[in-house]
C-alpha atoms as a printed R data frame, in Angstrom:
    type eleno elety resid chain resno      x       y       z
1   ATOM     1    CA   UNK     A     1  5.308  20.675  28.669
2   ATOM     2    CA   UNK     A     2  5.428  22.364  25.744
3   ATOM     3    CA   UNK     A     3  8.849  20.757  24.857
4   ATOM     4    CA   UNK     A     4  6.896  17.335  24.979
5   ATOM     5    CA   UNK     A     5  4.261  18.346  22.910
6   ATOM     6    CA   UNK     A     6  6.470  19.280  20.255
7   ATOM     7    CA   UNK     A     7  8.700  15.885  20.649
8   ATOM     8    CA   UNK     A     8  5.165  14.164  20.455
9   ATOM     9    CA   UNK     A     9  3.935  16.262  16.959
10  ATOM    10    CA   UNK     A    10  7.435  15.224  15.955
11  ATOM    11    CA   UNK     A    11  7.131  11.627  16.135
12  ATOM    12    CA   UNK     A    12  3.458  11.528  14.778
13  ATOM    13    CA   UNK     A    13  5.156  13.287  11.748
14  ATOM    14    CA   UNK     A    14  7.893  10.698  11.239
15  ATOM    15    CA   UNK     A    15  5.379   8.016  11.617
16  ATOM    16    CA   UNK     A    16  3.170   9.377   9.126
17  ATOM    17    CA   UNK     A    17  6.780   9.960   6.724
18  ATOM    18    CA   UNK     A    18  7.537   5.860   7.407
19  ATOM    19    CA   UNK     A    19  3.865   4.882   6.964
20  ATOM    20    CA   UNK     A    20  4.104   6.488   3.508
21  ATOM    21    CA   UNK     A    21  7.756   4.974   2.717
22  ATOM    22    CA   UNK     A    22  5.736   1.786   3.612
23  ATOM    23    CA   UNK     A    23  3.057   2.383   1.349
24  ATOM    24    CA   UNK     A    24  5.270   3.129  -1.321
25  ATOM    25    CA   UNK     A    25  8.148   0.459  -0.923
26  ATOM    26    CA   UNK     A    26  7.534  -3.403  -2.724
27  ATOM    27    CA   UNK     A    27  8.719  -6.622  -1.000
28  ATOM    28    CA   UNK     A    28  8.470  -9.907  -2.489
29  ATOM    29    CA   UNK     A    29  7.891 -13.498  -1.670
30  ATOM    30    CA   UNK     A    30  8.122 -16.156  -3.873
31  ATOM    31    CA   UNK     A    31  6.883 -20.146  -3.833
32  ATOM    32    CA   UNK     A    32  7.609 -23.576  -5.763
33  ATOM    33    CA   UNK     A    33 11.589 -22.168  -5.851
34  ATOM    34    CA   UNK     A    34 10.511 -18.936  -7.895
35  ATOM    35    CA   UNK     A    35  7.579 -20.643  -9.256
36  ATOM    36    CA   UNK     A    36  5.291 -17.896  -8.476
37  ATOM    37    CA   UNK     A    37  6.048 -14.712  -6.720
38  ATOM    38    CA   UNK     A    38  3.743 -12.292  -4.906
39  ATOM    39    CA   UNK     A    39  4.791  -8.580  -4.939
40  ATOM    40    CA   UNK     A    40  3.235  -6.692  -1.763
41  ATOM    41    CA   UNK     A    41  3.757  -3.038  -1.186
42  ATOM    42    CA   UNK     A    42  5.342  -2.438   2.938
43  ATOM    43    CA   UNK     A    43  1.704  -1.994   3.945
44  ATOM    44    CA   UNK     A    44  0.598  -5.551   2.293
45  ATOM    45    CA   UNK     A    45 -1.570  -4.369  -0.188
46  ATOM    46    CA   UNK     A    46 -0.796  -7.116  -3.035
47  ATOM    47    CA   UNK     A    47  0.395  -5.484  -6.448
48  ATOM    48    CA   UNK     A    48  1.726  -8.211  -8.550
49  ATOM    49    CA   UNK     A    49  1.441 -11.881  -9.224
50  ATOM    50    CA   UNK     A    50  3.844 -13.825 -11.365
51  ATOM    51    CA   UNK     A    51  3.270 -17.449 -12.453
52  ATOM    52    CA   UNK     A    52  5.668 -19.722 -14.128
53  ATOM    53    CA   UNK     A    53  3.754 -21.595 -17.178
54  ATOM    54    CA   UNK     A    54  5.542 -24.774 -15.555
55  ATOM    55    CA   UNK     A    55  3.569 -24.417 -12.585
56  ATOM    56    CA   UNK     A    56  0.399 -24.747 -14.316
57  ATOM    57    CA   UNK     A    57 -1.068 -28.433 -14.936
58  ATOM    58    CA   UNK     A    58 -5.020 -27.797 -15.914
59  ATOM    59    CA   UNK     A    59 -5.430 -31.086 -13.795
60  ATOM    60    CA   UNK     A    60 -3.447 -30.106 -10.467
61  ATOM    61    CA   UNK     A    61 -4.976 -26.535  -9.782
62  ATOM    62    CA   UNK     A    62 -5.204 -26.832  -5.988
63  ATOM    63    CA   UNK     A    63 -1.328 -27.292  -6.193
64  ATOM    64    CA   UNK     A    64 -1.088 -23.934  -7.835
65  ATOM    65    CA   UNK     A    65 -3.469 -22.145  -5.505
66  ATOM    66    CA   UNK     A    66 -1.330 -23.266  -2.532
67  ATOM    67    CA   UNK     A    67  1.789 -21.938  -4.395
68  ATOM    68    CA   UNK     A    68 -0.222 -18.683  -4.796
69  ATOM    69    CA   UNK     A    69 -1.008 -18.729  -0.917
70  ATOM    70    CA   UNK     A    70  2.490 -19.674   0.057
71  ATOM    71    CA   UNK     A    71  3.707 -17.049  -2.496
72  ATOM    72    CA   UNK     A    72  1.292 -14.038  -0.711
73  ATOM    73    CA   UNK     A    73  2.236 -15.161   2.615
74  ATOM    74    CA   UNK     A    74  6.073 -15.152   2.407
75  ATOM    75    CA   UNK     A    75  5.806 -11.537   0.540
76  ATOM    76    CA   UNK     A    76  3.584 -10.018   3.574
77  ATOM    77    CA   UNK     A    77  5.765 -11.494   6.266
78  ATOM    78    CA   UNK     A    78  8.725  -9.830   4.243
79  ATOM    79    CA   UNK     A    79  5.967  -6.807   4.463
80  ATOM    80    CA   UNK     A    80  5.845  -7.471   7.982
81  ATOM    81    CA   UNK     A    81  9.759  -7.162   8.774
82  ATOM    82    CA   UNK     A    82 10.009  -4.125   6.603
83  ATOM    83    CA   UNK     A    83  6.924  -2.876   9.103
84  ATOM    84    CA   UNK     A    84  9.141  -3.520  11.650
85  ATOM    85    CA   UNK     A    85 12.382  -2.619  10.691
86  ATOM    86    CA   UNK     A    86 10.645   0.981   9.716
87  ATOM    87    CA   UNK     A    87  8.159   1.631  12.240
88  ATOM    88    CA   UNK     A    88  9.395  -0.310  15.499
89  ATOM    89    CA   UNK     A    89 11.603   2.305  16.908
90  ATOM    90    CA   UNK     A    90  9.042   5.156  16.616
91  ATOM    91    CA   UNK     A    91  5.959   2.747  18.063
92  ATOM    92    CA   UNK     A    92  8.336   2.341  20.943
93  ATOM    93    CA   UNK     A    93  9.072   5.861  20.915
94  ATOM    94    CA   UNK     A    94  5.254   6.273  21.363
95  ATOM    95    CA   UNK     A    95  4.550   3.575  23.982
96  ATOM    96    CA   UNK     A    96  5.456   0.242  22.572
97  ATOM    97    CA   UNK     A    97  2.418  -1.479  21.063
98  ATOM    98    CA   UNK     A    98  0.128   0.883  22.840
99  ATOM    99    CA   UNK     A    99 -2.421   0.882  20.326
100 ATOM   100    CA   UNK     A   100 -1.623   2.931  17.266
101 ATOM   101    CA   UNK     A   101 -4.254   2.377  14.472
102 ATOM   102    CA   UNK     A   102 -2.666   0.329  11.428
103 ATOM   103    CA   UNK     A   103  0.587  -1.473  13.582
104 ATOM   104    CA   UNK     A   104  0.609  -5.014  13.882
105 ATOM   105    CA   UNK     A   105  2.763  -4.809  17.445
């Protein structure tokens, strides 16, 4: 029992190690061909928006809002993978998707 315990503290520990790699690692995703890209830390908090000046036309803004969008949402599904790629094997080393606060699976 104790053995388990220790294997359990263990894993909690590693999670909280990839959860901060996560937090601290940038993934991008990009829009228009590079017209605007969205920088998103592994967690998905958003830290940096780049527009191209060619993707601005004063008279087509909803264009460049759905760039924006498109831009955001490819960076946090690369957020996403990373997610995955770092935390999958210890969530199934937990339980699967048993419900650990913060996981997505």
């Amino acid at each position: 029992m104790q053995q388990l315990l220790q294997q359990a503290q263990k894993m909690q520990q590693d999670l909280a190690a990839a959860q901060e790699a996560l937090a601290q690692a940038e993934v991008e995703g990009q829009a228009g061909g590079g017209l605007v890209k969205a920088t998103v830390t592994g967690s998905g908090e958003l830290r940096a928006l780049v527009i191209d000046p060619k993707a601005v036309d004063p008279a087509d803004t909803e264009t460049l809002a759905d760039l924006v969008v498109a831009a955001v949402q490819a960076a946090n599904e690369n957020a996403q993978a990373l997610q995955q790629e770092k935390l999958g094997p210890l969530a199934q080393g937990l339980g699967g998707g048993s419900g650990i606060p913060g996981l997505p699976f």
